[in-house]
C-alpha positions as CSV (number, residue, x, y, z in Angstrom):
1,X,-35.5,-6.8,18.6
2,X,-36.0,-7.0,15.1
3,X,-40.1,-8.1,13.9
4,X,-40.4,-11.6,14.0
5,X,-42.8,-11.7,11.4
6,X,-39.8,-10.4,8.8
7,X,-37.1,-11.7,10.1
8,X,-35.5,-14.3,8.4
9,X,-34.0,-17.6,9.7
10,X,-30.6,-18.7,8.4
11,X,-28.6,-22.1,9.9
12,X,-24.9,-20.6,11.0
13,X,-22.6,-22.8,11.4
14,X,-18.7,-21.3,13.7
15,X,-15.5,-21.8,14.0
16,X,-15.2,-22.9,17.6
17,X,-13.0,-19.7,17.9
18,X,-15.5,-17.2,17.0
19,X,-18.4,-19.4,19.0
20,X,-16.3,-19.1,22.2
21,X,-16.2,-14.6,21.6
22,X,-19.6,-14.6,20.5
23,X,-20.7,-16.6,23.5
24,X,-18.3,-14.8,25.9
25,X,-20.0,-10.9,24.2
26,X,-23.5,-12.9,24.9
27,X,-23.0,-13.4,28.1
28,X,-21.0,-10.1,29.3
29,X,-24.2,-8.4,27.5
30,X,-26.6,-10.5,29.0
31,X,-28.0,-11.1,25.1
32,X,-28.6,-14.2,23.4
33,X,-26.2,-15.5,21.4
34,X,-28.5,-14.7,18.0
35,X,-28.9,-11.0,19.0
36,X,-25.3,-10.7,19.6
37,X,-24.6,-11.5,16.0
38,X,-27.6,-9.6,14.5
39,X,-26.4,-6.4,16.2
40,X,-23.2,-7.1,14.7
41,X,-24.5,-7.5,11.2
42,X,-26.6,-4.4,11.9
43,X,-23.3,-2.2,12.4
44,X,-21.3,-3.4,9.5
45,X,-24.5,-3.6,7.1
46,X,-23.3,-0.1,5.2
47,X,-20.2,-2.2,4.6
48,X,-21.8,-5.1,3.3
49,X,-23.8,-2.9,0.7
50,X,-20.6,-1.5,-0.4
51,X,-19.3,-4.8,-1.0
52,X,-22.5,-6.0,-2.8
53,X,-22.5,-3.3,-5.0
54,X,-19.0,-3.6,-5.9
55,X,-18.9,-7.4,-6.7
56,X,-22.1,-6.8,-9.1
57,X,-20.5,-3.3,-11.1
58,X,-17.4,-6.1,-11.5
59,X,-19.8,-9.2,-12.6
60,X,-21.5,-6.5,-14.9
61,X,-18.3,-5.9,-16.6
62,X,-17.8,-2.2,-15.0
63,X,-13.7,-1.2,-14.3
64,X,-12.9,-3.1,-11.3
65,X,-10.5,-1.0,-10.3
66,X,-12.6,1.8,-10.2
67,X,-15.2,0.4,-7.8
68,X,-11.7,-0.4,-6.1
69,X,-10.5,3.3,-6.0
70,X,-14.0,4.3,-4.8
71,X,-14.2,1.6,-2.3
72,X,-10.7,2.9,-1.0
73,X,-11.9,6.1,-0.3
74,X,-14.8,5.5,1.1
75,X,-13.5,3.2,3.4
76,X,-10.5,5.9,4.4
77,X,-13.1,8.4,4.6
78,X,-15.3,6.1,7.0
79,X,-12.4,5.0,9.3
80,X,-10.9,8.9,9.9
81,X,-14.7,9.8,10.6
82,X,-15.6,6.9,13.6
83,X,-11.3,7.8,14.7
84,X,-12.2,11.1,15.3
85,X,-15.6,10.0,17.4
86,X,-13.6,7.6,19.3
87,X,-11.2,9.9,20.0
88,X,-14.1,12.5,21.3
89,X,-15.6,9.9,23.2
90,X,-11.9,8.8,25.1
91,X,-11.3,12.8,25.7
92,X,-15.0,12.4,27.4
93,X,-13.8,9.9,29.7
């Protein structure tokens, strides 16, 4: 559980779609609904860096379509590396 006394509070507002997964993942977990969503963000916070930094090299004036290039490898390099544990962890079944 993350410390309450740095945590910060945003208002979140869903798709009725996405409210009915969420809740569904809450309750197969046995989570709140909030923790679902901040375990989420947890996992796919190296992506959202990745994306931040790209968006401010473009806004700074930097080659967009080398942050692109980058961005594209990274993300091939990331994807073949969680295939390969995922395919450890099947073979483990």
């Amino acid at each position: 559980m993350p410390n309450q006394t740095r945590s910060k509070r945003i208002a979140l507002s869903l798709k009725p779609e996405i409210y009915a997964v969420i809740s569904d993942l809450a309750d197969l977990q046995q989570k709140p609904k909030s923790q679902v969503i901040v375990d989420m963000l947890d996992e796919i916070r190296p992506m959202l860096e990745v994306l931040r930094d790209g968006l401010q090299e473009v806004k700074s004036g930097n080659d967009p379509k080398a942050f692109l290039r980058k961005f594209g490898n990274d993300l091939l390099l990331d994807g073949s590396e969680q295939l390969g544990e995922l395919s450890k962890e099947i073979k483990n079944l």
